[in-house]
Steps between C-alpha positions, in 0.01 A plus 500: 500500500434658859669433825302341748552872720269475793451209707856364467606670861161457642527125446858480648367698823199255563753198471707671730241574783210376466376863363446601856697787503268639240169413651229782534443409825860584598477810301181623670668411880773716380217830378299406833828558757607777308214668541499454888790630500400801364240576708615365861908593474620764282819544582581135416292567114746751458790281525380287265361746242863507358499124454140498333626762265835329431303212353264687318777656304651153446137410355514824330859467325325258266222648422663695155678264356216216554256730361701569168579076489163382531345785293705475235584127451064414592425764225768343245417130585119588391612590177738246441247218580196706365291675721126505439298835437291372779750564782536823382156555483419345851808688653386879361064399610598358820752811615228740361182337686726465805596817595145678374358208748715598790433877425091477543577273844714712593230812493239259592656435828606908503139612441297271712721403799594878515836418703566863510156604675352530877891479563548525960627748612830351600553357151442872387732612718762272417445550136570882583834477652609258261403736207675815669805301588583317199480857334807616712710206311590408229253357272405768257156487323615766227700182421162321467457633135270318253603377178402495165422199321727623304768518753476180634524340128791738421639361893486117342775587269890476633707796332771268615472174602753478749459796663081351496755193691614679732201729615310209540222621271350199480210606238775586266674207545205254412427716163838419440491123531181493369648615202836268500268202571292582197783562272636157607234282463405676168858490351456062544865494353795255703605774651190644657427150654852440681447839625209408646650195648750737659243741641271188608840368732572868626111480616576176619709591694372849695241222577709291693661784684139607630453171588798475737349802676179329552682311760489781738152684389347450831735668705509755235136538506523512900747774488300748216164464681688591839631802395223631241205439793716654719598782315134564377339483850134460586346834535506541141359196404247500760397865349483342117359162647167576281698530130752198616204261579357558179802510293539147660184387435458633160806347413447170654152476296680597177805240601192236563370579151829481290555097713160410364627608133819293565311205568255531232809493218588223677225265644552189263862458717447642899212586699458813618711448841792325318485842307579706828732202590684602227541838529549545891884560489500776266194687674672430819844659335287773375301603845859460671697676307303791339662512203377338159860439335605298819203239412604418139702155587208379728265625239656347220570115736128508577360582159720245304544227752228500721180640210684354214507878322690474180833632585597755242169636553587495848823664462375793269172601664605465853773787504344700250172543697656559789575774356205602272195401650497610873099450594554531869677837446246645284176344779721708792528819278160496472362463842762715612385759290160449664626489824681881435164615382291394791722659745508833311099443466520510146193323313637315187294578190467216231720703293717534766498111604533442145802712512670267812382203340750520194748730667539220725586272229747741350647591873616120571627437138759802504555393919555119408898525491581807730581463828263513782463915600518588105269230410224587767556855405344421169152556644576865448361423146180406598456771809654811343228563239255414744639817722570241754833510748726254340755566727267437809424168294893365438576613888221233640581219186815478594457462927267228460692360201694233691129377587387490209765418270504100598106470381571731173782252394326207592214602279744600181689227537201251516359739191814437299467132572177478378597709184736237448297173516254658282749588209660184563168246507460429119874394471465269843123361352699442144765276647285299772 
């Protein structure tokens, strides 16, 4: 027995209004004057920063306790009905391929468009004082240190749970219901399956609250693109234009990539545009809100009620790959690392590419649940035995990370969606 845990509220909010108030287009207007607002009057983005922020923590509060829910009562519910050696299968080859694939874009794009060559003088300039200043403060790249694999494994397992809880260590906290998920859905007793009940009607729950707040996600969005443009300003991002316009475009050609593979798994029910029909809300919740965890209810409404995705697929893979399989992450690591090289006029070896190619891999996996300064900070492991700046690296990543971030979480969301559709296909083909 499973509750019925994601398109309960969704389905009350269409009765109620038509949808409207969660319509892309609304969404977008509310990115679009944000953005003006940003650029043309910054004293009024600053005034609503604190309102932008104030609902992202709302979306944020969530994010914990729906993580542990849907982890642990998906992973259990497989079990419990019988999960096929398949899915497992598909969900390991399709992570692996993934992030290699977004690796060799990502140095494709580094090595031939060169976005850190025949820079103007102006950007160079810029890129200078920028540098130099951010020095002064108080980012530290001795903090930038790389990990061991070892580490990073070692950092996957809470010493205590709850202090794991209240840290926020989110890697920790998905080992952790990975594990309580397994146990129950192995265990198969009376017991095991009323606690999953419970756990499915907590997650039930979370997803309602979310869903309240999607009331207001326009003016949210409108408020955090005000204040981040704002706050970033232009002569930065005019400098970095080069490694922005190809992080956008290597991203959008990956994203165009994973919609065909979405499609394919499901061609005998929708055509390819009823595919990106589908999945516009959570892409749109994804590019507005720049953060991966914020897009699991929209993810989750679009896969099972829109594509059909068998739900406790659905509910397991979705979460857990946002956290695991971050391609976008690993295809800006890797440019980026370019990018650093270029300016310093280094000329990357084969070993040396070689050497970016997996660290980025490694670099987005141990960044995939930190926050946003410790995650891009990551890339010391792939520039530090290269005998490249790191810290000159993590001070540009994060000024033109407010650009950036909207494409990057478009593309892992969209990634993670497709991850899901193709673990979930055999059970959808089996039941039509």
């Amino acid at each position: 027995m499973k509750l019925n845990n994601s398109n309960i509220f969704y389905k009350i909010i269409n009765k109620l209004n038509g949808g409207w108030l969660l319509s892309p287009w609304l969404i977008f207007a509310g990115v679009f004057i944000g953005a003006m607002i940003g650029i043309f009057d910054k004293e009024l983005a600053k005034d609503l920063l604190p309102f932008g922020t104030l609902y992202l923590r709302l979306l944020q509060m969530l994010v914990l306790p729906m993580l542990m829910t849907a982890v642990i009562s998906g992973l259990g519910n497989l079990f419990v009905s019988g999960m096929k050696k398949s899915q497992l299968t598909r969900l390991i080859a399709f992570v692996f391929i993934g992030l290699m694939m977004a690796s060799f874009i990502g140095l494709m794009f580094g090595i031939f468009g060169r976005p850190g060559s025949g820079l103007e003088y102006e950007a160079q300039v810029t890129l200078g004082k920028t540098i130099n200043e951010s020095e002064r403060n108080a980012i530290n790249p001795a903090q930038a240190q790389h990990p061991s694999m070892f580490a990073y494994v070692q950092a996957m397992i809470p010493e205590n749970i709850f202090n794991a809880l209240v840290r926020g260590d989110t890697l920790s906290i998905l080992f952790f219901s990975l594990l309580t998920g397994l146990s129950m859905g192995l265990l198969k007793t009376d017991a095991s399956k009323t606690a999953l009940i419970v756990v499915d009607a907590f997650y039930n729950i979370f997803l309602s609250i979310i869903g309240w707040m999607m009331y207001i996600l326009p003016f949210g969005l409108l408020c955090l693109f005000a204040g981040q443009i704002a706050q970033v300003g232009m002569d930065i991002v005019w400098a970095t234009a080069k490694l922005i316009e190809y992080i956008y475009i290597s991203c959008i050609a990956t994203m165009l990539i994973y919609s065909i593979v979405i499609w394919w798994q499901i061609r005998h029910r929708y055509s390819y545009w009823q595919t990106l029909a589908g999945l516009r809300q959570p892409i749109a919740v994804a590019i507005g809100t720049a953060s991966s965890f914020a897009t699991i209810p929209s993810a989750l409404n679009a896969l099972i009620n829109n594509l059909k995705v068998d739900q406790r697929v659905a509910d397991l893979v979705i979460p857990l790959g946002m956290t695991i399989n971050p391609p976008a992450s690993v295809l800006q690591f890797a440019i980026s690392s370019v990018f650093i090289a270029q300016i310093y006029g280094v000329d990357l070896q084969f070993g040396q590419l070689l050497m970016v190619f997996v660290g980025a891999i490694l670099a987005a996996l141990a960044s995939s649940s930190a926050p946003s300064i410790v995650a891009l900070s990551m890339i010391a492991m792939i520039l530090d035995p290269l005998g490249l700046p790191s810290g000159v690296a993590i001070i540009l990543l994060v000024a033109i990370d407010p650009v950036v971030d909207p494409i990057v979480t478009g593309f892992n969301v969209l990634s993670n969606c497709a991850l899901t559709v193709a673990v979930g296909s055999e059970p959808a083909k089996s039941e039509g």
